[in-house]
C-alpha positions in Angstrom: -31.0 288.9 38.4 -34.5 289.9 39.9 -34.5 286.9 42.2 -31.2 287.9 43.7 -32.9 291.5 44.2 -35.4 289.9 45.6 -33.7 288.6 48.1 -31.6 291.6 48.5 -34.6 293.6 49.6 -35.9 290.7 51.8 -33.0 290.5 54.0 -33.2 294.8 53.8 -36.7 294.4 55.4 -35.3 293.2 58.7 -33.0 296.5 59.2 -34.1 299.1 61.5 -34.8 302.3 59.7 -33.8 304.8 62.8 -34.6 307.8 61.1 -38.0 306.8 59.2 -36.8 307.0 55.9 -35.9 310.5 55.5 -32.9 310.3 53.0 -30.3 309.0 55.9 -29.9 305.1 54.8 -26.3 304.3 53.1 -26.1 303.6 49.2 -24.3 300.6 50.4 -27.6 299.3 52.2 -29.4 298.6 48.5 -28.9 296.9 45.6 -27.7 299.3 42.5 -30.8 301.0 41.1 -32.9 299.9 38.0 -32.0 301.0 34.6 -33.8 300.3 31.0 -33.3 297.1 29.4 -30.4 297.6 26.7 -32.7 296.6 23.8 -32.2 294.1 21.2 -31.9 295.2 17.5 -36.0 295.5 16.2 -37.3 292.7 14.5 -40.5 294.6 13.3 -40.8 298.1 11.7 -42.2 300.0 14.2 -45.7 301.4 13.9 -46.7 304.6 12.9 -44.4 307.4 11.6 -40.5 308.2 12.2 -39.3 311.5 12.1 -35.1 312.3 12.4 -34.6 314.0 15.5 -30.8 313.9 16.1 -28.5 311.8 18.6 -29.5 310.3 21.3 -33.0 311.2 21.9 -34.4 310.8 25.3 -36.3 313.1 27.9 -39.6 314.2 26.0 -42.4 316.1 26.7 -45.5 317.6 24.4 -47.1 321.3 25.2 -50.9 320.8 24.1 -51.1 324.2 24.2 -48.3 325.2 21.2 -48.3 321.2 19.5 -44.6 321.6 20.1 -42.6 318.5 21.2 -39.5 319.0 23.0 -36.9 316.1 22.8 -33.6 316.0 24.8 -30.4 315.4 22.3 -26.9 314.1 23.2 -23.9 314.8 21.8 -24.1 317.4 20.9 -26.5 318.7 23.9 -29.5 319.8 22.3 -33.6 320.4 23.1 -34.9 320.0 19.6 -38.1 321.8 19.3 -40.5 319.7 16.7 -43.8 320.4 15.8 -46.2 317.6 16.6 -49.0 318.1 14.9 -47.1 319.1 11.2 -44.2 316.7 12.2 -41.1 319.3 11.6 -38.1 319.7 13.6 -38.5 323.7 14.0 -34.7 324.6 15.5 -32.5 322.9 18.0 -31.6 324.6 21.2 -28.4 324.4 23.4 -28.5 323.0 26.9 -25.8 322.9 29.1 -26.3 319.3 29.6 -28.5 316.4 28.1 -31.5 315.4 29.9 -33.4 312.2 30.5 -36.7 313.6 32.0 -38.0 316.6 30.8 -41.3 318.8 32.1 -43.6 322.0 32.0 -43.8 325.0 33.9 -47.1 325.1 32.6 -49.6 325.3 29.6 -47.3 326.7 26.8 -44.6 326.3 28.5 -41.3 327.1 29.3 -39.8 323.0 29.0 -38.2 322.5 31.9 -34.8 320.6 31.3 -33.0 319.1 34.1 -29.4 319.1 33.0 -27.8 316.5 34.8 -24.1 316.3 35.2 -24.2 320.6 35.0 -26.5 320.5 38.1 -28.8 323.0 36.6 -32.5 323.4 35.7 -32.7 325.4 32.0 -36.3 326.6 31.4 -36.3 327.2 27.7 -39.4 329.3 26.4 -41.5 327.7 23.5 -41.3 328.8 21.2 -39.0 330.6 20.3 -36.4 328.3 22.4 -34.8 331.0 24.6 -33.0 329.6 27.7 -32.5 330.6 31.1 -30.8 328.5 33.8 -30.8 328.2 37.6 -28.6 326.2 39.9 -30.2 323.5 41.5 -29.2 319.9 43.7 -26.7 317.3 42.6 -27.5 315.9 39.4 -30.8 316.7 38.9 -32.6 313.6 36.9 -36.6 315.0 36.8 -39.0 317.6 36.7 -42.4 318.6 38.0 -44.8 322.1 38.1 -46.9 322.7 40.9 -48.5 326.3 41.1 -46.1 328.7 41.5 -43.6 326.2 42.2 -41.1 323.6 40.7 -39.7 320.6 42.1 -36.4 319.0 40.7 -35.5 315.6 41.7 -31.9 315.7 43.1 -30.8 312.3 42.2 -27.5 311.9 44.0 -28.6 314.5 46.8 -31.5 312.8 47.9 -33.1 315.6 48.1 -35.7 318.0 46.0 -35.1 321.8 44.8 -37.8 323.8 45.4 -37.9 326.9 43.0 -40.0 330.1 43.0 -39.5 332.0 39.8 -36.6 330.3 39.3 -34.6 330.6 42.2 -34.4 328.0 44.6 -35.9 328.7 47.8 -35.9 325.2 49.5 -34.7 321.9 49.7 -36.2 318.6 51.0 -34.6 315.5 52.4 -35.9 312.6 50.6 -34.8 308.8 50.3 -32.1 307.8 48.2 -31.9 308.5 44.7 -35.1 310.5 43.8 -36.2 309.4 40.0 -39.4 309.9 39.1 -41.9 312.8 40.1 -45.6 313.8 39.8 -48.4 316.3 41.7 -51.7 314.9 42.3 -54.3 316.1 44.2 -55.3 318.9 42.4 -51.6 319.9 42.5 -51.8 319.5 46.2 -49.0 316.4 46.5 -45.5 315.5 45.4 -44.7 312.1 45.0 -41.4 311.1 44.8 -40.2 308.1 43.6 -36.8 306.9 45.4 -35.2 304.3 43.1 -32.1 303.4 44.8 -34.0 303.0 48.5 -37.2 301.4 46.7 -39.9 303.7 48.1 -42.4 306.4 46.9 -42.9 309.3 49.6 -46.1 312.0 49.5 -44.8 315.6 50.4 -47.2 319.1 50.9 -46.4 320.9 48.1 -47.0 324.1 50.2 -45.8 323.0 53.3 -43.4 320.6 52.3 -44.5 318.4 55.2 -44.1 314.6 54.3 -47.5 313.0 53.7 -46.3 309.3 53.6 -44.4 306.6 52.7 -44.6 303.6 50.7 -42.8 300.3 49.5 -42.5 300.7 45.9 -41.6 297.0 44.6 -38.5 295.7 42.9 -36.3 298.1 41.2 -39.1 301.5 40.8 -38.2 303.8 38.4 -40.7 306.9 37.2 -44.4 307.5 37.9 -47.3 309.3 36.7 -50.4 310.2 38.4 -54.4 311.2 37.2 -53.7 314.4 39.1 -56.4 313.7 41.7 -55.9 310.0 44.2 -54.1 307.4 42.3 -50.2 307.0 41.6 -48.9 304.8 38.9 -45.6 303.5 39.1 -43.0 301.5 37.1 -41.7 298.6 38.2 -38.6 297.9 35.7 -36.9 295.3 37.3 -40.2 293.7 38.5 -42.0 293.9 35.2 -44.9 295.6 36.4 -47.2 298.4 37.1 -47.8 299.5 40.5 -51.3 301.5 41.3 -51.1 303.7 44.4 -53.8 305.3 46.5 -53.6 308.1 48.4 -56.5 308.0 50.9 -57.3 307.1 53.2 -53.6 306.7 53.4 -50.5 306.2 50.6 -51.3 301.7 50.0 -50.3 299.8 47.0 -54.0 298.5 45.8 -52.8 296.5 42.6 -49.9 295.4 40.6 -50.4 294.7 37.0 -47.4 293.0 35.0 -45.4 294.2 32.2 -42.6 291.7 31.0 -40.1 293.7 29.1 -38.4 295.9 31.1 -41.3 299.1 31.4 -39.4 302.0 31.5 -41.3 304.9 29.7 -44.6 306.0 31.3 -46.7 309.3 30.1 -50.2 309.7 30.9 -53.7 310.9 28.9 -55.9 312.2 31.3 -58.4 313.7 28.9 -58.8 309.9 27.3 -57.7 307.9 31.3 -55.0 306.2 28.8 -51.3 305.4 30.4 -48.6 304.8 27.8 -45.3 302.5 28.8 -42.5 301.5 26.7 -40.9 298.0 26.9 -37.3 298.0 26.7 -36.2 295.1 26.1 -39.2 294.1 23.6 -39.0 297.4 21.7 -42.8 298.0 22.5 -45.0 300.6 23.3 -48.3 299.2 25.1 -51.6 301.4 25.4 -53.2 301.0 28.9 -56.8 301.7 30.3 -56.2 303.8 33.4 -58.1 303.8 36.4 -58.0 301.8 39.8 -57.9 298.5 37.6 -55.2 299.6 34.7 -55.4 297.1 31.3 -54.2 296.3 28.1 -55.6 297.7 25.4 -53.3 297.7 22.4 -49.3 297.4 21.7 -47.1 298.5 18.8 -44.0 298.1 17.7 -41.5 300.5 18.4 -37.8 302.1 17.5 -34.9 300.3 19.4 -34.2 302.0 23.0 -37.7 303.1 23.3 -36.7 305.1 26.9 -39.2 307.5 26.8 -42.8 308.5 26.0 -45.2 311.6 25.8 -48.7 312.2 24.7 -50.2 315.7 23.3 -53.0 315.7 25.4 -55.5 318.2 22.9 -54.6 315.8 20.0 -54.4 311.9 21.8 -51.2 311.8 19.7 -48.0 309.4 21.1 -44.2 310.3 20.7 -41.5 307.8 21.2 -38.1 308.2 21.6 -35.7 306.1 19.6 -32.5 306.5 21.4 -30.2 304.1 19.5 -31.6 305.6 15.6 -32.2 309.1 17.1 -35.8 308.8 15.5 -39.1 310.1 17.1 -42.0 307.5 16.2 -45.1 308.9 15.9 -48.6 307.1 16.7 -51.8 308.9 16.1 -54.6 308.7 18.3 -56.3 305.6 19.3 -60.1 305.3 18.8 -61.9 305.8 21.8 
C-alpha cells in the first residue's frame, strides 16, 4: 500500500501547482489521507497503570498547571476530567461532539475541544468543567494557543479559524485537509500540517502571512514542535519521524523510522523527550529530542493506542486505549 502511494505522489510531483499551494489543488489530485493502523488484539499487558475512562477514548491533553487530564469520550460524547497525579476520574462533561485532538488555551486551562461533525470549538474551564462554544470552519479536527489567539485546524475547509476571545475573527487558506498543528518560535509560528496534500506550511501568527512551505513525506499526519526552531512530524504511512527546521528556511534535516504505523505524538520540553504511539504494534516508544531524535525506551501499550500526552511538571505519560476505553498510565522516566 505505501509503494503504491509512493508512486502516487511521484507522478503528483510533475503537476504544476498554479497557485503555490494555497489550499486550491482538487481532493481528487491525492491519494486518500493517512489514518492509524487498526490494531491487532495485545499480546502483552501493557506497561504501567490502566485507569477506566469510558468509550472510546481519544483526543488527550494534560494541564501541568491543575494535574488534570482531559480525555475525549464517544458515545456518549463526553470530556472526562481525570486527575493525573491521584489517578481519579473527577466528572465527565458534555461536548457537542467527540474530539480526536484536543488543546490549551493556556496554563490551567480552558481544554480546548474541537468538536468535529458540530463544527464548533467548546472551551471547557478546568476545573470545574463549564463549557462554552463558538462556531468555527468545517469539521474542525485540531487545536493550538498562541497568545491571545487560537488556531482551529479546518479539516474539510482547508482552512484555519482564527479566534480572539472566542469569536472568530479570521480565516486562512491552507492546503488540503489541515491535521495537525503547533506554534514554535516563541509562539511566533503556526505550522500546519496538510495531510491529504502531503505538505507542512509556516504562517505569522500575527500577520497571518505564510512563512513557507514544505514536502512532508508519505501520508503526514500530526506534529509537535520544541517551541523555538525545530518541527517534528509523523509520518504514518511512511513509518517515520520527520525533523523540520525553520531557519534559515522551512527544510526537512532528518527522517528517523518508526515501523508500526506512528500516530500519537506529545512532546516534554522540560525533559527534550517526544512520545509516539505505534498503532499497529500497540507500543508507545520514548524518544530523545533534539536535531538528531532517538530511541530510548518502548512499552507496551492498550490496543488503539491513538493518542498521547505528557504532564509536563510531573514527566508523567497518558495513553489512550480507544478499543478498552482505558487510560495507561507510565510514570516518569529517569533522566
Amino acid at each position: 500500500m505505501v509503494s503504491a502511494i509512493v508512486r502516487r505522489l511521484a507522478a503528483l510531483a510533475l503537476l504544476p501547482f498554479a497557485a503555490g499551494g494555497c489550499g486550491s489543488a482538487a481532493p481528487r489530485d491525492f491519494p486518500p489521507a493517512a489514518e492509524p493502523a487498526r490494531s491487532p488484539p495485545a499480546t502483552a499487558t501493557p506497561d504501567g497503570r490502566l485507569l477506566r475512562v469510558g468509550s472510546m477514548p481519544e483526543g488527550i491533553v494534560a494541564d501541568a498547571r491543575t494535574g488534570i487530564v482531559a480525555v475525549g469520550l464517544r458515545n456518549p460524547d463526553r470530556l472526562a476530567l481525570v486527575d493525573g497525579r491521584r489517578l481519579r476520574v473527577l466528572r465527565r462533561v458534555a461536548i457537542p461532539e467527540s474530539p480526536r485532538h484536543l488543546g490549551l488555551a493556556g496554563p490551567g486551562g480552558p481544554v480546548l475541544v474541537p468538536a468535529e461533525r458540530a463544527n464548533a470549538l467548546a472551551r471547557v474551564a478546568l476545573p470545574v468543567g463549564r463549557v462554552r462554544t463558538a462556531t468555527v470552519g468545517a469539521y474542525p479536527h485540531d487545536v493550538v494557543a498562541a497568545g491571545d489567539r487560537v488556531f482551529v485546524g479546518d479539516e474539510r475547509g482547508a482552512t484555519v479559524s482564527v479566534l480572539e476571545r472566542g469569536r472568530v475573527v479570521r480565516r486562512i487558506r491552507v492546503a488540503l485537509q489541515p491535521g495537525g498543528l503547533a506554534v514554535l518560535d516563541g509562539g511566533r509560528v503556526l505550522a500546519v500540517v496538510s495531510v491529504r496534500e502531503r505538505v507542512v506550511e509556516l504562517f505569522d501568527t500575527r500577520t497571518l502571512a505564510r512563512l513557507g512551505r514544505a514536502p512532508a513525506g508519505v501520508g503526514p499526519t500530526h506534529l509537535v514542535s520544541d517551541g523555538r526552531s525545530t518541527l517534528y512530524v509523523i509520518d504514518t504511512a511512511g513509518d517515520g519521524l520527520l525533523v523540520f527546521r525553520l531557519r534559515p528556511k522551512l527544510a526537512l534535516t532528518r527522517r528517523y523510522a518508526l515501523p508500526g504505523a506512528p500516530y500519537g505524538v506529545a512532546a516534554d520540553r522540560s525533559r527534550n523527550r517526544l512520545w509516539v504511539t505505534l498503532t499497529r504494534t500497540n507500543e508507545v516508544v520514548e524518544l530523545a529530542a533534539g536535531a538528531r531524535p532517538h530511541e530510548l525506551a518502548r512499552f507496551a501499550a492498550p490496543r488503539q493506542p491513538d493518542t498521547v500526552a505528557v504532564d509536563e511538571r510531573t514527566g508523567r505519560v497518558f495513553v489512550t486505549g480507544t478499543a478498552g476505553g482505558v487510560l495507561q498510565v507510565l510514570d516518569a522516566p529517569a533522566d
